[in-house]
C-alpha positions in Angstrom: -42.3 45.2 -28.4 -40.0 43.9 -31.1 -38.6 40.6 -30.6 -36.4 40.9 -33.8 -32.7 40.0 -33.1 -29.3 41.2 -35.0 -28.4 39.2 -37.7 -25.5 37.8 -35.7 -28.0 36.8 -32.9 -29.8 34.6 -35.0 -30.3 30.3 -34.6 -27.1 28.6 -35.6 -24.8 31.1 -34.6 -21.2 30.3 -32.9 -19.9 32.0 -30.1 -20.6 33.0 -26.4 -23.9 34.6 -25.2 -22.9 36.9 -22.3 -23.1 35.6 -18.4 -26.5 36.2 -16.6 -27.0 36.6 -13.1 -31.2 35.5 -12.2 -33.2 37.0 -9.4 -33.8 35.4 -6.3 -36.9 32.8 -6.5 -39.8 33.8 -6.0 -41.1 30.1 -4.5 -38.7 30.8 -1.7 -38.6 33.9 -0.8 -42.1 33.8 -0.1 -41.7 30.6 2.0 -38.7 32.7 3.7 -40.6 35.3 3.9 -43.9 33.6 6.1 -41.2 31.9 8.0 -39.4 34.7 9.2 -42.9 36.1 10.2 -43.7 32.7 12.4 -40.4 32.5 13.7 -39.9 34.1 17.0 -37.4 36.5 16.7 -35.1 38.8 14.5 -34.4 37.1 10.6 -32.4 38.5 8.1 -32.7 37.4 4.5 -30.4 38.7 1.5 -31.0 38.0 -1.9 -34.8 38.3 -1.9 -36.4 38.3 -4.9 -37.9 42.1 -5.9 -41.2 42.1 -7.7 -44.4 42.1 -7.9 -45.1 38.7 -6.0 -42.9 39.0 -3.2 -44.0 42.8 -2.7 -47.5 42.3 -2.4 -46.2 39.3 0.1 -43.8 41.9 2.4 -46.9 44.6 1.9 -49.0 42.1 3.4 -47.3 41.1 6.4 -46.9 44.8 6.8 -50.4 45.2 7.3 -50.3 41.8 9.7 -48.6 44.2 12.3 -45.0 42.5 11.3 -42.4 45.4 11.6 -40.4 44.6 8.4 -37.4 46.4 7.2 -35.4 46.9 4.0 -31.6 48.3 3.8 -29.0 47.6 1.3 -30.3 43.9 0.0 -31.0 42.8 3.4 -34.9 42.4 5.0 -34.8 42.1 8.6 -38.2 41.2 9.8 -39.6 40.7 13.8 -41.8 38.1 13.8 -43.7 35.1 16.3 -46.7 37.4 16.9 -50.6 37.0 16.1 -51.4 38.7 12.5 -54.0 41.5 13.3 -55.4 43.1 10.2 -54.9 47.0 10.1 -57.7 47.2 6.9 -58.1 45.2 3.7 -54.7 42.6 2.3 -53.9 43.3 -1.4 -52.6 40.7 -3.5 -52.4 41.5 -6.5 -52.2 38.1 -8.5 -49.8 36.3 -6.6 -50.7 32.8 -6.1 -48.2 31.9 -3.6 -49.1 35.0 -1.7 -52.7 33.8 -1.3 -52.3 30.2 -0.4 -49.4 30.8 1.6 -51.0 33.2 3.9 -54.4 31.8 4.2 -54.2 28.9 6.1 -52.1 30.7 9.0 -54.6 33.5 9.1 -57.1 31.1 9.0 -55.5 29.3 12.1 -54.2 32.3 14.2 -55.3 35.8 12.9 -56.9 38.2 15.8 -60.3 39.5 13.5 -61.3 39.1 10.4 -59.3 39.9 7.2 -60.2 41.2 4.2 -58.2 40.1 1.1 -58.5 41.3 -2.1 -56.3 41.2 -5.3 -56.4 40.8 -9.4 -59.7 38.9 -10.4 -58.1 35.8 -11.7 -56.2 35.4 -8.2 -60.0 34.2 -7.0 -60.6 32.8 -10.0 -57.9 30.3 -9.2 -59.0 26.8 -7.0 -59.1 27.2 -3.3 -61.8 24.7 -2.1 -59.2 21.8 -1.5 -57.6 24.2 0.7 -60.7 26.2 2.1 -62.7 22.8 3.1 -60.5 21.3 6.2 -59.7 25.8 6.9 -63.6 25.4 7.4 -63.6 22.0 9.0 -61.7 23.3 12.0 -63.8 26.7 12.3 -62.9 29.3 9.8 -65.5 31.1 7.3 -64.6 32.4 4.0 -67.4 34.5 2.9 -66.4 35.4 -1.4 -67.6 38.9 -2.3 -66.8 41.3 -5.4 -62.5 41.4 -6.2 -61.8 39.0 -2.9 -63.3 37.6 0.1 -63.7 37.7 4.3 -61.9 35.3 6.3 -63.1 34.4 9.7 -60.7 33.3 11.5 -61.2 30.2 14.0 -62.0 31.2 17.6 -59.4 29.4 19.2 -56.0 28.5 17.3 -55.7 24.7 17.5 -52.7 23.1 19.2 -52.2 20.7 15.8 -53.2 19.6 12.7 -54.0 16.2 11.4 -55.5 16.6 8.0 -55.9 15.3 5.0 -56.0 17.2 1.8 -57.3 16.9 -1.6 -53.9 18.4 -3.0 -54.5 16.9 -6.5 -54.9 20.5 -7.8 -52.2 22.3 -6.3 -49.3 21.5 -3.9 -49.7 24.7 -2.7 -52.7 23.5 -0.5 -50.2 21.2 1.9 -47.2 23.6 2.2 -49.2 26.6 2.9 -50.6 24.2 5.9 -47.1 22.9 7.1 -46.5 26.7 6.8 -49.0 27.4 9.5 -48.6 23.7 11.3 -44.8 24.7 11.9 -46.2 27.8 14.4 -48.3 25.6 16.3 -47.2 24.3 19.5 -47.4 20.9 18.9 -46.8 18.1 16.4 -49.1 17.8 13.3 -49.8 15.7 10.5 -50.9 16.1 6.9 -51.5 13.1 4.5 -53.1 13.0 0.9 -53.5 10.5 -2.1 -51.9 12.6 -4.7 -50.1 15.6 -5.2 -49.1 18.1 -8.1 -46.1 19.1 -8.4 -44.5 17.1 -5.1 -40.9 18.6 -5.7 -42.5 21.9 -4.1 -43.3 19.5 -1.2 -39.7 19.4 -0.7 -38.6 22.3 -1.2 -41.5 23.9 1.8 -39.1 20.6 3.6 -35.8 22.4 3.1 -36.8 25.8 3.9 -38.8 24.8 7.3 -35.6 22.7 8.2 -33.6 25.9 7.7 -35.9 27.7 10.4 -35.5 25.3 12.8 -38.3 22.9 12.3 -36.9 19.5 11.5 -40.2 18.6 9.1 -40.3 14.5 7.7 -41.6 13.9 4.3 -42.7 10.9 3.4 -45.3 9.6 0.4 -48.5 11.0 1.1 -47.6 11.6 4.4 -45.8 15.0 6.3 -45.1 15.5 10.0 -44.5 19.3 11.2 -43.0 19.7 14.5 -44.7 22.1 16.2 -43.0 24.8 18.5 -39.4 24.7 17.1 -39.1 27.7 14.8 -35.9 29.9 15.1 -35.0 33.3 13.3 -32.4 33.3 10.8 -29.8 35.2 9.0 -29.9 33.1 5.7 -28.9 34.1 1.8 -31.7 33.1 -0.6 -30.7 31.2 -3.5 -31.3 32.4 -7.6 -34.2 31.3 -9.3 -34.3 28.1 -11.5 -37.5 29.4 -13.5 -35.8 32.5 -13.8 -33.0 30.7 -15.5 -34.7 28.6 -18.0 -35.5 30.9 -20.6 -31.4 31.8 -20.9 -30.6 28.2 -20.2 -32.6 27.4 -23.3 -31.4 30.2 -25.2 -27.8 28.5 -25.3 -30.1 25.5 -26.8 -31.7 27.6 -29.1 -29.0 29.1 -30.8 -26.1 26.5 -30.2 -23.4 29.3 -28.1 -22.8 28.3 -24.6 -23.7 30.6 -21.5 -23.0 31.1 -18.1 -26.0 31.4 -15.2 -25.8 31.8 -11.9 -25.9 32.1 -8.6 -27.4 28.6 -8.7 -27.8 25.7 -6.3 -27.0 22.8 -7.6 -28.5 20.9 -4.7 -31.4 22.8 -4.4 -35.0 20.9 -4.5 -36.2 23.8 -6.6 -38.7 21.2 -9.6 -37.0 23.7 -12.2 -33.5 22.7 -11.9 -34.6 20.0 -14.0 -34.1 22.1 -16.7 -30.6 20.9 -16.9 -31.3 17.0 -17.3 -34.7 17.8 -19.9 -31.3 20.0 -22.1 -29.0 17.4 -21.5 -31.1 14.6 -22.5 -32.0 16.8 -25.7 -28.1 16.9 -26.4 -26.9 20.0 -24.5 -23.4 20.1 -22.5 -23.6 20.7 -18.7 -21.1 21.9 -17.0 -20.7 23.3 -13.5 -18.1 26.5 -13.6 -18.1 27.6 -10.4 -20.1 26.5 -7.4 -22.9 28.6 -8.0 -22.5 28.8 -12.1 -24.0 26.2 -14.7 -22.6 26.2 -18.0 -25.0 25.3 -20.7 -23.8 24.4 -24.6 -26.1 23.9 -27.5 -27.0 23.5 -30.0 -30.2 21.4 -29.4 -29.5 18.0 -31.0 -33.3 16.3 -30.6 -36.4 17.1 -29.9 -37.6 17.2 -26.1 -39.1 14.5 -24.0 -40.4 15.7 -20.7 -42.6 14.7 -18.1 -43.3 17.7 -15.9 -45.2 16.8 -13.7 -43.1 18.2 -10.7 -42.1 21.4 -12.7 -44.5 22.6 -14.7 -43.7 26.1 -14.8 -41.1 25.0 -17.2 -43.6 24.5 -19.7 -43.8 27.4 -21.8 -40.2 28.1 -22.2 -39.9 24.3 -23.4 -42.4 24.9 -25.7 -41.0 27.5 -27.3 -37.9 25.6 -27.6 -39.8 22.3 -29.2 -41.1 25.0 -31.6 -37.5 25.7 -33.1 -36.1 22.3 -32.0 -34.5 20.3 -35.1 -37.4 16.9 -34.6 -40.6 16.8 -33.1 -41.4 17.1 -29.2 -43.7 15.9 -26.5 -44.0 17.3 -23.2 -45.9 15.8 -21.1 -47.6 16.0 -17.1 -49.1 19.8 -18.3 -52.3 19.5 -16.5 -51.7 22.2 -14.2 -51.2 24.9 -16.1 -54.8 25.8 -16.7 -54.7 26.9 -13.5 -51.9 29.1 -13.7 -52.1 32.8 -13.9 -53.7 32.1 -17.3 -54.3 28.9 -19.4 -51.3 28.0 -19.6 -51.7 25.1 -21.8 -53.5 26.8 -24.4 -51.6 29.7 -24.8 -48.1 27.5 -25.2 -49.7 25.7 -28.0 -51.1 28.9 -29.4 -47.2 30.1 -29.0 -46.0 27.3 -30.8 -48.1 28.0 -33.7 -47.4 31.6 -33.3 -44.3 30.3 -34.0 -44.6 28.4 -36.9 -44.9 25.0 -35.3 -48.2 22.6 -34.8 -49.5 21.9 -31.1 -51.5 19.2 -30.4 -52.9 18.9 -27.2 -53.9 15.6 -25.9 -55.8 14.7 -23.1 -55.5 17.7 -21.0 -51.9 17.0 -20.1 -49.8 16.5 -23.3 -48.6 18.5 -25.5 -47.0 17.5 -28.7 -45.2 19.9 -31.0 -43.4 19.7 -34.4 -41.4 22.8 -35.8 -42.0 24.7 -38.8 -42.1 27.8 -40.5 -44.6 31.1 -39.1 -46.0 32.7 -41.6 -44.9 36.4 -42.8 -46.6 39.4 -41.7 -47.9 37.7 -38.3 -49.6 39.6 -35.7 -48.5 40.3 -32.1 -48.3 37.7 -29.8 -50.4 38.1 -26.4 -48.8 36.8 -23.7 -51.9 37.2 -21.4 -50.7 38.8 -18.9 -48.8 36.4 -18.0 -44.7 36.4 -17.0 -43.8 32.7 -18.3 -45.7 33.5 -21.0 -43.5 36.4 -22.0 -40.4 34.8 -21.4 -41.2 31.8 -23.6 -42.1 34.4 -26.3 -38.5 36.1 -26.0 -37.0 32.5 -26.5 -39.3 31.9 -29.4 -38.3 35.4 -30.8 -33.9 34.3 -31.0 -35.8 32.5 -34.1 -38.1 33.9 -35.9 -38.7 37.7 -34.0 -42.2 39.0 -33.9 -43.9 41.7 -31.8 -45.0 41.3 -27.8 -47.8 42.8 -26.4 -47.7 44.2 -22.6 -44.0 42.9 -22.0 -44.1 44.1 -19.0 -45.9 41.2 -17.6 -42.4 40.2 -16.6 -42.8 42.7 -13.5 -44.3 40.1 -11.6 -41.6 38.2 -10.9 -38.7 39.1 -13.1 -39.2 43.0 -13.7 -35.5 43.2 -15.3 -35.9 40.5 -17.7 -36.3 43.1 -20.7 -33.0 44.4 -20.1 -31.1 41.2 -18.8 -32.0 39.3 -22.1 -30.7 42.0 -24.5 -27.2 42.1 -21.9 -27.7 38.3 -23.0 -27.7 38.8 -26.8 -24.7 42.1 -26.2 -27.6 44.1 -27.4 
């Protein structure tokens, strides 16, 4: 896929880029999606997020038993039963899917389950989350593309746990997921956490179904019993956004994005602050529409620690920033759907730029100039990946292989970021 832009696209160009309107996030509607399925009850959710993650989540609950329907943007789904397998769970690569699900199967599932999905889905740590699963009964038996779970014999009446969630917040919500169907109170507690602003969102959304979770450092209690079925509207995606957010950075126009929360606890919407510190104009249009304005004045200086998915998109942008960059609190994204940390850095130089990569967790970048006649860049399969490749592209253009990586959670991006550029 070309990346090459008009002329009148290009870095440095005044003007307007055209409004966007992002998906639904992915991060919640899965947690929307699980909760409607613990909650007792009829829920309605509008603005779900469509793709690849979140289907593979609503095809999976389908095979739970979970009558599920879909009409017109809104998925009404009967849930506060016992998951009963109807045959093997297929995941495709979806992370949240996975760690999400687990723990309440683990807990509460009639039978055993099969799950399967894309090889690196397994690939992916689970023992932090697997080991107190175990502690309390279950059996995960790994075989060839996925695994058995055994379920406990008897669901447990509460949970006080601790967790090694150093790896993954994931681990903990996925258990106050499950925690919140149990009848009575439970506590989870841990020593350190990646990512801890996904801690609070799980908070928000289990508050919204009822259960009135407290989180504290190292420390959450989930009421047990006091899920309710809702009719809610799920809000756009903040790692959706970040790519055009930047682009307005990139090539010093302003653009509109929305529907956006601007109280939400989603660790992306730092976005705004890491552009704004960098020189950028923020400005809230409407309630639900940010305003960005570039151009980038500085380089960036980021710790993402508790977002960072943001990490390749800012990357990119270091790359064509006007000084150099260091982003910082990366040591997640190994673990993502591919190394993420080495493939920004080999983006960057894909770019032009040089990537240093120090201690596992820092990455520091200084622009430059790619060289002519480059090859294709490879995202890996993976969506952020692409995303941070179209950003990198308003510069200097290039080819993309497989751009439809983006399926997985933005399957419209393609066509979205040329309605961007008036392409």
């Amino acid at each position: 896929m070309h990346l090459s832009l008009p002329e009148d696209t290009h870095l440095g160009t005044k003007g307007t880029l055209l409004p966007v309107c992002v998906p639904g996030s992915k991060s919640i509607t899965n947690r929307a999606l699980l909760l409607a399925a613990l909650a007792p009850g009829m829920s309605e959710l509008q603005g779900g997020l469509e793709a690849e993650d979140t289907r593979w989540m609503r095809q999976a609950l389908r095979g739970l038993g979970f009558a599920l329907e879909e009409r017109a943007g809104t998925w009404s789904l009967q849930g506060g039963r016992r998951p009963q397998a109807e045959g093997p769970l297929w995941l495709g690569a979806s992370g949240t899917t996975l760690r999400f699900l687990l723990p309440w199967l683990a807990l509460s599932a009639v039978g055993p389950i099969r799950l399967e999905g894309d090889p690196r889905l397994f690939e992916r740590p689970l023992g932090p989350l697997l080991e107190p699963l175990q502690a309390l009964g279950a059996t995960w038996v790994p075989g060839a593309a996925g695994a058995w779970l055994h379920p406990t014999q008897t669901p447990p009446r509460r949970l006080d746990l601790r967790v090694d969630a150093r790896l993954s917040s994931q681990f903990l919500s996925g258990l106050a997921l499950a925690a919140a169907a149990l009848p009575e109170a439970s506590l989870l507690t841990w020593s350190e956490v990646a990512s801890s602003s996904y801690l609070e969102l799980t908070t928000q959304w289990l508050r919204r179904f009822g259960c009135a979770a407290e989180l504290e450092p190292g420390s959450w209690r989930i009421p047990g019993g006091t899920l309710r079925p809702r009719e809610l509207e799920l809000p756009g995606d903040w790692s959706g956004a970040a790519a055009f957010l930047a682009a307005a950075a990139a090539t010093g126009r302003s653009i509109q994005v929305g529907p956006l929360d601007r109280e939400d606890t989603q660790g992306d919407r730092a976005m705004l602050a890491i552009l704004e510190a960098a020189g950028c104009g923020i400005h809230w249009a409407a309630t639900q529409v940010v305003e960005v304005s570039g151009p980038l004045r500085r380089g960036l200086d980021a710790d993402l620690t508790d977002c960072p998915d943001l990490g390749p998109v800012l990357a990119a942008l270091a790359a064509v920033a006007p000084a150099p960059s260091e982003l910082r609190g990366l040591q997640t994204l190994p673990l993502k759907e591919c190394d993420r940390l080495d493939a920004s850095a080999e983006l960057v130089r894909w770019l032009g730029g040089q990537a240093e990569v120090v201690g596992g967790h820092t990455l520091r970048i200084r622009p430059g100039t790619p060289p002519r006649n480059r090859g294709p860049f490879n995202p890996r399969q993976d969506h952020r990946m692409a995303f941070a490749a179209a950003l990198g592209g308003l510069r200097w253009g290039g080819e993309l292989e497989d751009p439809q990586c983006v399926a997985k959670t933005f399957p419209d991006f393609w066509e979205v970021w040329r309605g961007m550029l008036g392409c």
